[in-house]
ZATIMAR-68931 format. One line per 3 residues: their letters; for each residue x negated, y, z negated of C-alpha. Coordinates in pm, 1 decimal. Layout:
<pts>
A = X Y Z | ...
</pts>
This chain:
<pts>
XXX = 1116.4 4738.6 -1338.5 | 1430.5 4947.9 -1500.1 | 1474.2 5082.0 -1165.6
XXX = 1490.5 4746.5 -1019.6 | 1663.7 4645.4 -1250.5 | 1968.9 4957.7 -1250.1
XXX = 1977.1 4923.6 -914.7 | 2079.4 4519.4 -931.0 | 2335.0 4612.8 -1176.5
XXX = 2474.9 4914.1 -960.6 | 2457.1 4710.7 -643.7 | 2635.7 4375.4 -789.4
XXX = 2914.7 4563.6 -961.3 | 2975.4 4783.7 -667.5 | 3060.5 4434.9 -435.0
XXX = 3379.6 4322.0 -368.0 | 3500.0 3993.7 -285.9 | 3387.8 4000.4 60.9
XXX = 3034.6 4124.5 25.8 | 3035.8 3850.3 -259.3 | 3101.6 3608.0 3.6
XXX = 2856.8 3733.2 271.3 | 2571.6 3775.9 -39.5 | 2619.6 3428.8 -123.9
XXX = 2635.8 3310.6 262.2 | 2266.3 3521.5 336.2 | 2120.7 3358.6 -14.1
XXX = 2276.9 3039.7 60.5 | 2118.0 3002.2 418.4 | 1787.5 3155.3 355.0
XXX = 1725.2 2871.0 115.5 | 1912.9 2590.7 316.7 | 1878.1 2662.1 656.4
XXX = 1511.6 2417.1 632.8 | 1700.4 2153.3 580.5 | 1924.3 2156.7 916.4
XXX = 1649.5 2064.6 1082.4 | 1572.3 1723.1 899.1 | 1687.2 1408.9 1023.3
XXX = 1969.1 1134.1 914.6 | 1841.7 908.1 632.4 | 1961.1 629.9 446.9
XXX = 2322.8 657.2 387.4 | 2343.2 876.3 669.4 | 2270.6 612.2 889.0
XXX = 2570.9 400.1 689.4 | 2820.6 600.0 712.9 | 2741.4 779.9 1065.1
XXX = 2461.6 701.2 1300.0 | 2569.2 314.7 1253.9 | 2914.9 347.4 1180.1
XXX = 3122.2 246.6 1472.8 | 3383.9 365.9 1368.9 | 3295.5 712.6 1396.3
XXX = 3282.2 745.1 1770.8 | 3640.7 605.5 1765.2 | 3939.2 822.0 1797.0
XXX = 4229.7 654.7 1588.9 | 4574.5 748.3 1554.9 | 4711.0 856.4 1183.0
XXX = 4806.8 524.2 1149.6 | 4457.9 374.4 1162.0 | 4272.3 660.9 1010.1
XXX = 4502.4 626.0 662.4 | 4619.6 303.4 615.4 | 4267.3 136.2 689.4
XXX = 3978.5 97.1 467.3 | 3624.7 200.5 557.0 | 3357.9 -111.8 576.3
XXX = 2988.7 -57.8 567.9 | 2766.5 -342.8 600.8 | 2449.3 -271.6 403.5
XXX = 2217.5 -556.6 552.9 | 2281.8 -738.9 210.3 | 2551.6 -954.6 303.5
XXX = 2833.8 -729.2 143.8 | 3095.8 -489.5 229.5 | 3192.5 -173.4 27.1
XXX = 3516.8 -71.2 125.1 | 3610.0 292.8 87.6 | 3925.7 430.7 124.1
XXX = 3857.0 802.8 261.8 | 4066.9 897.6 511.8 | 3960.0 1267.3 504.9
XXX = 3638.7 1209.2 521.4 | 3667.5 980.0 804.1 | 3834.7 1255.2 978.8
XXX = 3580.2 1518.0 915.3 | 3305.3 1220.1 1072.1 | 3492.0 1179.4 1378.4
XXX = 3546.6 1594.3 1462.5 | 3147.6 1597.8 1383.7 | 3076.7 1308.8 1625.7
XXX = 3317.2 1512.0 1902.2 | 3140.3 1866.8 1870.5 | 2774.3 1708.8 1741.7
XXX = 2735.3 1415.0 1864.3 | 2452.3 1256.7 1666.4 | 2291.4 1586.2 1624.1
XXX = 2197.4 1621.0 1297.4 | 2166.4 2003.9 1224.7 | 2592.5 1986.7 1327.7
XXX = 2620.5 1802.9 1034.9 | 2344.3 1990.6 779.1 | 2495.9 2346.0 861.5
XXX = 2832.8 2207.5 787.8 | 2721.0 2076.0 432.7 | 2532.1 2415.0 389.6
XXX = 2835.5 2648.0 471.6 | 3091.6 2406.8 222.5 | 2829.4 2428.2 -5.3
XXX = 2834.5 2803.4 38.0 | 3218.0 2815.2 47.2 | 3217.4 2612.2 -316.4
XXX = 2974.7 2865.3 -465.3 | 3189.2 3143.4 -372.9 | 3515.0 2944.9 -528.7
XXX = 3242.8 2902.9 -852.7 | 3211.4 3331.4 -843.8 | 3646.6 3345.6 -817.7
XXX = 3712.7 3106.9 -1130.0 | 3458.8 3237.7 -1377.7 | 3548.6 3571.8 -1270.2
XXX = 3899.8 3568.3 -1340.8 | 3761.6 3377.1 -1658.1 | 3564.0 3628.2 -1806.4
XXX = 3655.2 3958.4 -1582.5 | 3273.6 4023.0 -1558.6 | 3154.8 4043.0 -1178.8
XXX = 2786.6 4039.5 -1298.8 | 2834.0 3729.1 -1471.7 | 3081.7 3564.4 -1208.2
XXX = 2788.5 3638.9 -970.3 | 2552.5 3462.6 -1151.1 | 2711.8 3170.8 -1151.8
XXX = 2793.5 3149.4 -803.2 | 2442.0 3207.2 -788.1 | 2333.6 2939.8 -1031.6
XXX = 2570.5 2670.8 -863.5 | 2465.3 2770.7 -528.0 | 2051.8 2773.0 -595.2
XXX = 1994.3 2525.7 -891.1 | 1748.6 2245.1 -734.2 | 2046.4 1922.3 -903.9
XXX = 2258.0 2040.9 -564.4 | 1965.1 1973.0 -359.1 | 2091.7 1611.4 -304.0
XXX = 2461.8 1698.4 -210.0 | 2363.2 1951.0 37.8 | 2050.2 1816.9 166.2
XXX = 2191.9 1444.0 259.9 | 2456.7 1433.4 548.6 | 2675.2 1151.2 407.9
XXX = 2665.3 1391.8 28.6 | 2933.9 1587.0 250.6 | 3193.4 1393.1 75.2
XXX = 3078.1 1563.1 -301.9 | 3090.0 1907.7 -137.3 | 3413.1 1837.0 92.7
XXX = 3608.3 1682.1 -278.6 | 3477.6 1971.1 -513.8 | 3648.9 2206.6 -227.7
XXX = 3935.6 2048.5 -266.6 | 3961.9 2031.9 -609.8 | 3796.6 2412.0 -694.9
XXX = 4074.0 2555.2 -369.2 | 4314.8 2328.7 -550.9 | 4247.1 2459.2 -945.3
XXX = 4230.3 2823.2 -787.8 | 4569.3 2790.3 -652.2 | 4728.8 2668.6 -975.6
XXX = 4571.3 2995.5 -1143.3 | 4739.1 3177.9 -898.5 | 5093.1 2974.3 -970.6
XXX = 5019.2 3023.9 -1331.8 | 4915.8 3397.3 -1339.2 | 5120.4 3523.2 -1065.3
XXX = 5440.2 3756.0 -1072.3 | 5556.1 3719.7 -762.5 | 5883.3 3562.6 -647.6
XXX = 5692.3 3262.5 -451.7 | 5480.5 3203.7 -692.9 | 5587.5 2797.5 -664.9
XXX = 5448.7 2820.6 -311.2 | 5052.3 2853.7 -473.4 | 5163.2 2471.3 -720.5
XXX = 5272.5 2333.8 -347.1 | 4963.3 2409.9 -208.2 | 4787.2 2310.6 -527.6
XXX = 4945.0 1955.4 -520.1 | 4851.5 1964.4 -156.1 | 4513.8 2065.8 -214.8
XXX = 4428.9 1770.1 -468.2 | 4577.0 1480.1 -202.8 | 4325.1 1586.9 -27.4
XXX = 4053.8 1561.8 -249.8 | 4166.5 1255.1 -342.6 | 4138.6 1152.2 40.8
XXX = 3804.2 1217.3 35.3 | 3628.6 1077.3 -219.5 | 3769.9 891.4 -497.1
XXX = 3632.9 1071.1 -797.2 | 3908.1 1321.9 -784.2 | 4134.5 1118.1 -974.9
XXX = 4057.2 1325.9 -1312.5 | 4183.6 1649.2 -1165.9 | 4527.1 1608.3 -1338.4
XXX = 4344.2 1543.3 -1688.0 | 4202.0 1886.7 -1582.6 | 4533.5 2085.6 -1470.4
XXX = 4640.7 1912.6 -1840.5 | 4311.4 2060.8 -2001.2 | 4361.4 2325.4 -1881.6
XXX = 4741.2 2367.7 -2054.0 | 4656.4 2246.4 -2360.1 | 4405.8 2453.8 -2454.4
XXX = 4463.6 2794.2 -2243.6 | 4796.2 2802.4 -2338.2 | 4965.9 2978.9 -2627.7
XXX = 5294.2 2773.8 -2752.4 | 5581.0 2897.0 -2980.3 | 5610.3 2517.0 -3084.0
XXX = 5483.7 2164.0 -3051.4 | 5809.6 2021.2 -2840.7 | 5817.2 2356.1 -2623.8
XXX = 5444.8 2308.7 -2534.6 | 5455.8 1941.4 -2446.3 | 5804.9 2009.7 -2245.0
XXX = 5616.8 2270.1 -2043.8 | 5289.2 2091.9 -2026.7 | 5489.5 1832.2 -1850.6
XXX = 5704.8 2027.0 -1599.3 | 5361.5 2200.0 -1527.2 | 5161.4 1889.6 -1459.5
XXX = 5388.5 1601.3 -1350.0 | 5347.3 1650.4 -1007.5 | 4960.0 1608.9 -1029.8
XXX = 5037.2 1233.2 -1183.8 | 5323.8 1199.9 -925.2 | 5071.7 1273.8 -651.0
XXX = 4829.9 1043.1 -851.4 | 5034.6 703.1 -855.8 | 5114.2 748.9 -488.3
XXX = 4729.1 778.7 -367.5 | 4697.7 440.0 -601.9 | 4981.0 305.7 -396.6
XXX = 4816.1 407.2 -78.3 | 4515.2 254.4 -184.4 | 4645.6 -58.8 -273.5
XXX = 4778.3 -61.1 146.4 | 4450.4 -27.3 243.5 | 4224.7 -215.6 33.1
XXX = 4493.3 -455.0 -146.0 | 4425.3 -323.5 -486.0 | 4426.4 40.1 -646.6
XXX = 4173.0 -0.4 -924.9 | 3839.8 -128.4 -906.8 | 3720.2 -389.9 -1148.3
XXX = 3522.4 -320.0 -1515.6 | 3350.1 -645.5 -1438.2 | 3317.8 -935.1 -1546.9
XXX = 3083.8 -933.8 -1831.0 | 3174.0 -754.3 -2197.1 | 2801.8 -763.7 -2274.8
XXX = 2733.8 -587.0 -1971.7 | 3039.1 -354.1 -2023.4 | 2926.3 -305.1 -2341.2
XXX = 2557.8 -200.3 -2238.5 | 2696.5 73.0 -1980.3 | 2940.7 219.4 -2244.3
XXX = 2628.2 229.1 -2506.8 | 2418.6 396.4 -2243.9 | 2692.6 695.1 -2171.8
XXX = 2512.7 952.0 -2452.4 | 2176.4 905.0 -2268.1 | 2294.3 930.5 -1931.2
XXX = 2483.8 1246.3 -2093.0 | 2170.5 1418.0 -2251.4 | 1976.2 1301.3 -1939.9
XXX = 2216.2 1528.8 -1743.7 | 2182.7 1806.6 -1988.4 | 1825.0 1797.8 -1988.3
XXX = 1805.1 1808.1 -1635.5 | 2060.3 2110.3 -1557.4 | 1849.7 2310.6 -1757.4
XXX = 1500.0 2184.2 -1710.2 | 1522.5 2077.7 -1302.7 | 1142.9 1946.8 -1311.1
XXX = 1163.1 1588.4 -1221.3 | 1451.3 1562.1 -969.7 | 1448.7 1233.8 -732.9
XXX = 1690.7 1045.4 -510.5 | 1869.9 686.5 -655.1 | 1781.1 818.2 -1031.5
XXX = 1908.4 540.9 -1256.3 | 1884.7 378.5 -1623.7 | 1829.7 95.1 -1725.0
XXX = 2060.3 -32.6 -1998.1 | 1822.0 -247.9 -2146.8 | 1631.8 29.2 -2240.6
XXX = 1870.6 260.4 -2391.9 | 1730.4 456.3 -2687.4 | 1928.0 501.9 -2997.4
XXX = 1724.7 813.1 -3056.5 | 1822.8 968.6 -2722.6 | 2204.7 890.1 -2833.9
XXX = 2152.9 1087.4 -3162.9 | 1990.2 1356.4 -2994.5 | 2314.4 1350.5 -2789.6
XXX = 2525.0 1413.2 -3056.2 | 2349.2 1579.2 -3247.4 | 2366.5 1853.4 -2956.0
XXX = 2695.6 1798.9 -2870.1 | 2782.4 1919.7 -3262.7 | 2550.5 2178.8 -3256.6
XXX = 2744.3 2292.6 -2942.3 | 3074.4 2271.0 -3118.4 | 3002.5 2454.2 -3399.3
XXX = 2837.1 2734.3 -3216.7 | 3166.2 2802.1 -3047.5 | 3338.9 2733.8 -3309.3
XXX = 3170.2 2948.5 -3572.9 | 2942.8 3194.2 -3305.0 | 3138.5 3257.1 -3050.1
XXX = 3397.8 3533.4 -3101.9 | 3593.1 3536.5 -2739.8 | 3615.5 3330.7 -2485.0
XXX = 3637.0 3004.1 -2739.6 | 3903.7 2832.0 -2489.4 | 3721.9 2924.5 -2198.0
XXX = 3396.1 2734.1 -2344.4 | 3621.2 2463.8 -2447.0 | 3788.7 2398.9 -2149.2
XXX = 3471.0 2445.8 -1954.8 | 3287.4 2184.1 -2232.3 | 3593.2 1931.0 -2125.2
XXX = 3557.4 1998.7 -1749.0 | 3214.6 1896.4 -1753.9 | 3296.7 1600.2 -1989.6
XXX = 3588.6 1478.3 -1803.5 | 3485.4 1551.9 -1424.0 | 3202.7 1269.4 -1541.2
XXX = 3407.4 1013.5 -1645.0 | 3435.4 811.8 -1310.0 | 3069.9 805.4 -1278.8
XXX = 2954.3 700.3 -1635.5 | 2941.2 341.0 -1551.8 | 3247.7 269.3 -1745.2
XXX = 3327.9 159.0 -1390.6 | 2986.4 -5.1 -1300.1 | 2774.7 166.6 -1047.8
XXX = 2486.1 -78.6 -1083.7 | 2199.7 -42.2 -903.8 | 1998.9 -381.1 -921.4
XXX = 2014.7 -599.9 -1254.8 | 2029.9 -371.3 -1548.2 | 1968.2 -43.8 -1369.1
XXX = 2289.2 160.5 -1320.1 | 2345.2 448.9 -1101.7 | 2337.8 843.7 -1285.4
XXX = 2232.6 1042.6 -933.8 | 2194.9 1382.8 -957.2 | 2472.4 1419.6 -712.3
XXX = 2714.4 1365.9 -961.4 | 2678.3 1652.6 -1144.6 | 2782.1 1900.1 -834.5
XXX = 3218.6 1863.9 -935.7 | 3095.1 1894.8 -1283.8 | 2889.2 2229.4 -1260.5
XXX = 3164.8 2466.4 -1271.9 | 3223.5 2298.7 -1685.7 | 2834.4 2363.7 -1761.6
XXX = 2872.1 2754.3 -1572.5 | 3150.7 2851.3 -1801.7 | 3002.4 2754.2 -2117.6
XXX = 2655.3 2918.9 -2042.6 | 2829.7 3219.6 -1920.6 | 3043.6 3241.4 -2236.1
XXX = 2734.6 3200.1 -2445.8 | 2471.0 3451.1 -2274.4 | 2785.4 3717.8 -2283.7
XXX = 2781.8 3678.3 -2663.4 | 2421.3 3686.6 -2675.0 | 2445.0 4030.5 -2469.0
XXX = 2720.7 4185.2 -2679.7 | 2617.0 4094.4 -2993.7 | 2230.6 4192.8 -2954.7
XXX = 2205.1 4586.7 -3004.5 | 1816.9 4605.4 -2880.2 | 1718.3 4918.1 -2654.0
XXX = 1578.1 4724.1 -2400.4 | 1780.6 4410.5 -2409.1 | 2005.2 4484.7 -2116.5
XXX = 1670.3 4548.3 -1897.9 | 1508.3 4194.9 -2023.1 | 1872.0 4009.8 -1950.6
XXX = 1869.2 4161.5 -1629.9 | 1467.6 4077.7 -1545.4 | 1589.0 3747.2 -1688.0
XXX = 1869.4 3649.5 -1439.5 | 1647.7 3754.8 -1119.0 | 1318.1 3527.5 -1305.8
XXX = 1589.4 3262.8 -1298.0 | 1720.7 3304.2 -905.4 | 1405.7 3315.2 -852.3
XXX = 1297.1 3027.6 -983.5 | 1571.3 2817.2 -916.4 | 1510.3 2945.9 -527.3
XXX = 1178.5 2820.1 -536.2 | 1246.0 2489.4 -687.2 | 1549.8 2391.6 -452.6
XXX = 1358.9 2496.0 -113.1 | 1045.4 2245.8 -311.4 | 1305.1 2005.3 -358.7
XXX = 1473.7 1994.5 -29.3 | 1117.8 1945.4 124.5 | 1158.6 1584.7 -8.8
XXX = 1425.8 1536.1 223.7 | 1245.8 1566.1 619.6 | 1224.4 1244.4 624.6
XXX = 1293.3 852.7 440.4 | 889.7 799.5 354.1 | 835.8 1162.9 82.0
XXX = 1206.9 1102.4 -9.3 | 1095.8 757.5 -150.9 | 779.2 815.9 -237.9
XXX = 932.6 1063.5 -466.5 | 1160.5 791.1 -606.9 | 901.0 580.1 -700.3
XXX = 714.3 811.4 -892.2 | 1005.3 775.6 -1145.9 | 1143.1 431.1 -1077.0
XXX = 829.0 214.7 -1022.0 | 1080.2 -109.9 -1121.5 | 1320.2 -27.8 -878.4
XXX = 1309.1 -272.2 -655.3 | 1562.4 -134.4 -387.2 | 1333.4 149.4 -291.5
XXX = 1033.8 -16.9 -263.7 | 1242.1 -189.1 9.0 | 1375.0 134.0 154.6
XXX = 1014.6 240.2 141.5 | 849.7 -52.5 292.1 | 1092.6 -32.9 566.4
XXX = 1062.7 310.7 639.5 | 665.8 258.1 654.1 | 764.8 0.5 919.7
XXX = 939.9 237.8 1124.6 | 627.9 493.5 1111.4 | 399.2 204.3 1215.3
XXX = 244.8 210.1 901.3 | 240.4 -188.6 858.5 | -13.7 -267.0 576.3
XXX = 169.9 4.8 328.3 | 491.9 -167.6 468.9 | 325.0 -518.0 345.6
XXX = 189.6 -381.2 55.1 | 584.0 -268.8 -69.3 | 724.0 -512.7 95.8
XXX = 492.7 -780.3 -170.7 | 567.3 -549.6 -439.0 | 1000.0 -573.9 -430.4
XXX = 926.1 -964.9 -370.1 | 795.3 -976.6 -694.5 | 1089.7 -759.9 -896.9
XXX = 1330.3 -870.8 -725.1 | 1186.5 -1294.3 -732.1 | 1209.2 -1171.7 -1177.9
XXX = 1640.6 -1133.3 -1084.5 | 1660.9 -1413.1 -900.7 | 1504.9 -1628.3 -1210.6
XXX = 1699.1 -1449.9 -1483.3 | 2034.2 -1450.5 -1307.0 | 1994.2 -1831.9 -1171.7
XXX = 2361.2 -1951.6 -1189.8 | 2534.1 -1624.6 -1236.7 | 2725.4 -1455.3 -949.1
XXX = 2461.7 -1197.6 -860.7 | 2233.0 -1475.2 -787.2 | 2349.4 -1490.4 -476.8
XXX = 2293.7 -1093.6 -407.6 | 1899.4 -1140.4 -532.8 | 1870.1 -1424.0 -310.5
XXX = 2009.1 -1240.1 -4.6 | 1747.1 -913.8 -109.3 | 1496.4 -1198.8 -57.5
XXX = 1523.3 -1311.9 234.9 | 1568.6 -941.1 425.7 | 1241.4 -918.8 256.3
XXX = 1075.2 -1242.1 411.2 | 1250.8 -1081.9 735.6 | 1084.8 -809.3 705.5
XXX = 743.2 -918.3 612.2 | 756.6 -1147.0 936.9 | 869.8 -821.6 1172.4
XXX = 565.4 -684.7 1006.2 | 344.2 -903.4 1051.3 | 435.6 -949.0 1445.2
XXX = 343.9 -642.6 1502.1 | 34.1 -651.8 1353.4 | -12.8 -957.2 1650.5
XXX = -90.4 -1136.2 1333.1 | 146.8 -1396.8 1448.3 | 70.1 -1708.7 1244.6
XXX = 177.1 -1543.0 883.2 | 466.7 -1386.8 1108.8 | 556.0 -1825.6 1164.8
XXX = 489.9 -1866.0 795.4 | 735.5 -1549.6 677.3 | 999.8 -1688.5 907.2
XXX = 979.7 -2069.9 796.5 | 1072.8 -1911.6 444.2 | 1367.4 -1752.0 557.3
XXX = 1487.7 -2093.9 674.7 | 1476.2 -2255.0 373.2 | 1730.9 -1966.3 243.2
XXX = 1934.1 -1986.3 600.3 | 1874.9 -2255.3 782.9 | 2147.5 -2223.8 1053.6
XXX = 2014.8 -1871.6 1103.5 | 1962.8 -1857.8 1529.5 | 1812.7 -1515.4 1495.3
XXX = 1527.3 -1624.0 1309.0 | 1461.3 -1926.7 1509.1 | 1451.9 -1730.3 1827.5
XXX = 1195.8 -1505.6 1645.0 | 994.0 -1785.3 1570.8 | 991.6 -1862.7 1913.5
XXX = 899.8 -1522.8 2026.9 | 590.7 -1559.0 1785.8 | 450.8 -1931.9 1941.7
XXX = 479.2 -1759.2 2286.3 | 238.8 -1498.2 2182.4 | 36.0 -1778.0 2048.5
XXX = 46.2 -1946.2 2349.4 | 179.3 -2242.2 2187.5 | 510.3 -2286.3 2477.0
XXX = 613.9 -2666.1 2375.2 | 677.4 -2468.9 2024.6 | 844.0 -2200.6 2147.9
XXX = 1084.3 -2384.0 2373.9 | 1172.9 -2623.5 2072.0 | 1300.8 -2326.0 1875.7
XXX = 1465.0 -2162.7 2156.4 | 1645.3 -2446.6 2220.5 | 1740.4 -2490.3 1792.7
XXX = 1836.4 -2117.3 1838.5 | 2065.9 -2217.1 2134.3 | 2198.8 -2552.7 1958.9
XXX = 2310.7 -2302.3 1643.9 | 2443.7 -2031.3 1879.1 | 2477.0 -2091.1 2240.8
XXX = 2592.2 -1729.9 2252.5 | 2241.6 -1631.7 2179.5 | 2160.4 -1426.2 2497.1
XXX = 1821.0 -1341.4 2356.8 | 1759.7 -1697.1 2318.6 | 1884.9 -1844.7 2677.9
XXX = 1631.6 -1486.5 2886.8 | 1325.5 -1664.9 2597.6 | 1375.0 -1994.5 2699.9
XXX = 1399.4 -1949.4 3064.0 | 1050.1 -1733.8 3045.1 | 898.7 -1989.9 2905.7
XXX = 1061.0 -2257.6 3196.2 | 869.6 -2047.9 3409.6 | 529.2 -2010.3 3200.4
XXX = 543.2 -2387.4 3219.7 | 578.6 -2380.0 3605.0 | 256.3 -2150.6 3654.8
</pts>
């Protein structure tokens, strides 16, 4: 094993920063490559197999001065405002058409690409390639990236954190450079960071990074000469910052989105933050119950899970403070990355779910990983340097190829999940039986496999959760929302039930939709469809004809109702 072991070491500090790159690009696709063969699922199918506007080829005009809508069969539109990203869709849909591995070996090689940007900034960090390795490693294998890479539409997370990391790099070079242009590398910074903010809308903390970054890496003969340079260093990252909120506001009509509505709810979220926090932490270093749509539900916050927070979180600050003898700004800074590349996805701003569950996917910790690599390479460099042992270099070393191991193993387990929409839902519900979204995703994707009893059997079981909202939240806003979740579940259950030729419950399942839509031409034309079957054609022209009378555009309805003109004439 000290062989092995000696010849690691000899082989990893003999690389330079193109065999880093091709390393990581071998490791990277060995473990990923799977995955480009799955198919589009869920969101993929929002934001590209059924997104119109994909297969569109705008001018600049359209592309950045109009808002994104996705319809997601619940009666509302988000609205994003990601330009880049809508760019990077439409080249896809041109070279891939709807070709998924296009799309998975793009996500893989950014993915790659990010990793490699990790290895650059804790390397000029810590000026150890070993441990700069490792944590290109570490970002590129740990099973929590699984998610970004695995599903298509997680391309914006990877595309943003390019950005941003290409961006960050570049001010490093502006910062540590001697050379003459040096204020070409803060142009391409600034340049960098529109981007990212272009793509996903998360990299609005990126300034409170670059001014992290200053304030704590920097040494200052005085208070007013630090904040004078802090602010001739920064400014143009706000500047930047106030004109993608004006941007915004042309697309979407306002910059900001809402807190909501409710204190007690806002309240909840904010109270929920140290969980959510220690729920990240526990999962970064303990990856063993990963799932799509992970969430919390506020209601259930433990106040011993928010001491345990803290009482980590001091533990952690006085260990650099009082352990750590280098590198204390580096684990600072990288302690405030982590804490601050969170902050748009803590549920300050909600990112609710369904009733009190709010969103804390695993996906959101890919921007953030670079905070959590620098403080655990800062720490295990310590640990190496300050314990004398003979053998101790040959167990670190067995210990960092146990953990690439490991973490290899785990992500290529975890990406399994994601070949197709029934094991990557299954695999939700074995954490978040109340979650009554999934159970719909679920049901429908049993549909779609011709699996119609497990379909039913889901399809019964997000009735009842999601019947519980509408009765707690009668005469509140969301009532509405429950109601609508409903009814696509009444919808479904009917489509279900038609194709077990079980047509009469189909009638029944459609006759309760009506009493939620009654002007709804689709449903009355299914109806039809179903007293047809049953031979029952007075029926079935009577609901033709309402669909017609509610929507004499109805071409569905008019071919029905002359089939059954005929039918009558045999």
């Amino acid at each position: 094993m000290k062989s092995v072991c000696n010849r690691v070491v000899s082989f990893l500090d003999s690389m330079s920063s193109i065999k880093v790159f091709v390393f990581l690009m071998v490791v990277g696709f060995i473990v990923y490559f799977q995955a480009s063969s799955y198919p589009f699922v869920h969101d993929d199918f929002i934001f590209i197999v059924e997104n119109p506007q994909v297969k569109q080829v705008d001018g600049v005009k359209e592309i950045f001065l109009k808002p994104a809508a996705f319809e997601q069969g619940l009666g509302t539109i988000n609205l994003y405002y990601r330009p880049v990203l809508d760019v990077l869709y439409k080249l896809q849909y041109q070279a891939f058409d709807l070709n998924p591995i296009g799309y998975h070996l793009t996500n893989i090689l950014i993915h790659i690409i990010n990793s490699f940007f990790i290895f650059w900034i804790v390397f000029f960090f810590l000026k150890r390639k070993k441990s700069a390795i490792f944590s290109g490693l570490l970002f590129l294998l740990h099973p929590v990236q699984s998610e970004s890479v695995c599903a298509i539409a997680g391309v914006s997370n990877l595309l943003m954190t390019f950005f941003c990391l290409l961006s960050f790099i570049s001010y490093l070079y502006y910062r540590k450079s001697v050379v003459k242009n040096k204020n070409l590398f803060l142009v391409y910074s600034v340049f960098l960071f529109f981007a990212a903010l272009l793509t996903k809308e998360r990299a609005v903390v990126f300034p409170l990074l670059i001014l992290t970054y200053e304030i704590v890496m920097s040494n200052f003969k005085s208070i007013s000469a630090g904040i004078k340079q802090i602010f001739l260093k920064t400014s143009l990252f706000f500047i930047v910052l106030f004109g993608y909120f004006y941007f915004r506001r042309l697309a979407l009509g306002k910059s900001l989105p809402s807190l909501g509505s409710n204190l007690n709810e806002l309240v909840l979220r904010v109270l929920s933050i140290p969980q959510t926090l220690l729920e990240y932490f526990k999962i970064l270093i303990f990856p063993t119950d990963l799932h799509y749509y992970r969430s919390h539900d506020i209601l259930q916050t433990s106040i011993w899970a928010s001491v345990g927070f803290f009482v980590l979180l001091f533990a952690l600050i006085f260990a650099i403070k009082f352990f750590l003898k280098r590198d204390k700004r580096v684990a600072v800074f990288g302690l405030f990355w982590f804490f601050i590349s969170l902050l748009p996805v803590l549920n300050i701003i909600p990112l609710i779910n369904e009733y009190s569950f709010i969103l804390t996917s695993e996906h959101f910790l890919y921007f953030s990983f670079l905070g959590f690599a620098l403080v655990l390479l800062v720490f295990l460099r310590e640990i190496r340097e300050r314990i004398s042992l003979k053998n101790f270099n040959l167990f670190l070393c067995s210990f960092f190829i146990g953990v690439v191991v490991i973490l290899s193993a785990l992500t290529v387990h975890q990406n399994h999940y994601w070949r197709g929409e029934i094991p990557l839902f299954e695999r939700t519900l074995e954490f978040e039986e109340r979650f009554g979204r999934i159970r719909i995703l679920l049901a429908r994707a049993y549909y779609f496999d011709q699996s119609y009893d497990k379909a039913i059997e889901e399809y019964e079981k997000a009735f009842e959760i999601m019947d519980g909202y509408t009765r707690k939240t009668k005469g509140t806003e969301v009532y509405d929302v429950y109601q609508k979740f409903i009814k696509e579940i009444y919808f479904d259950l009917a489509h279900c039930y038609s194709s077990k030729m079980d047509f009469s419950r189909s009638i029944d399942q459609y006759n309760k939709v009506l009493i939620l839509d009654p002007q709804n031409s689709e449903v009355y034309n299914n109806i039809g469809i179903n007293y047809f079957y049953l031979n029952d054609i007075d029926q079935a022209i009577s609901y033709f004809s309402k669909a017609l009378e509610i929507d004499p555009g109805n071409i569905l309805a008019k071919r029905n109702l002359s089939l059954c003109h005929e039918q009558e004439k045999k």
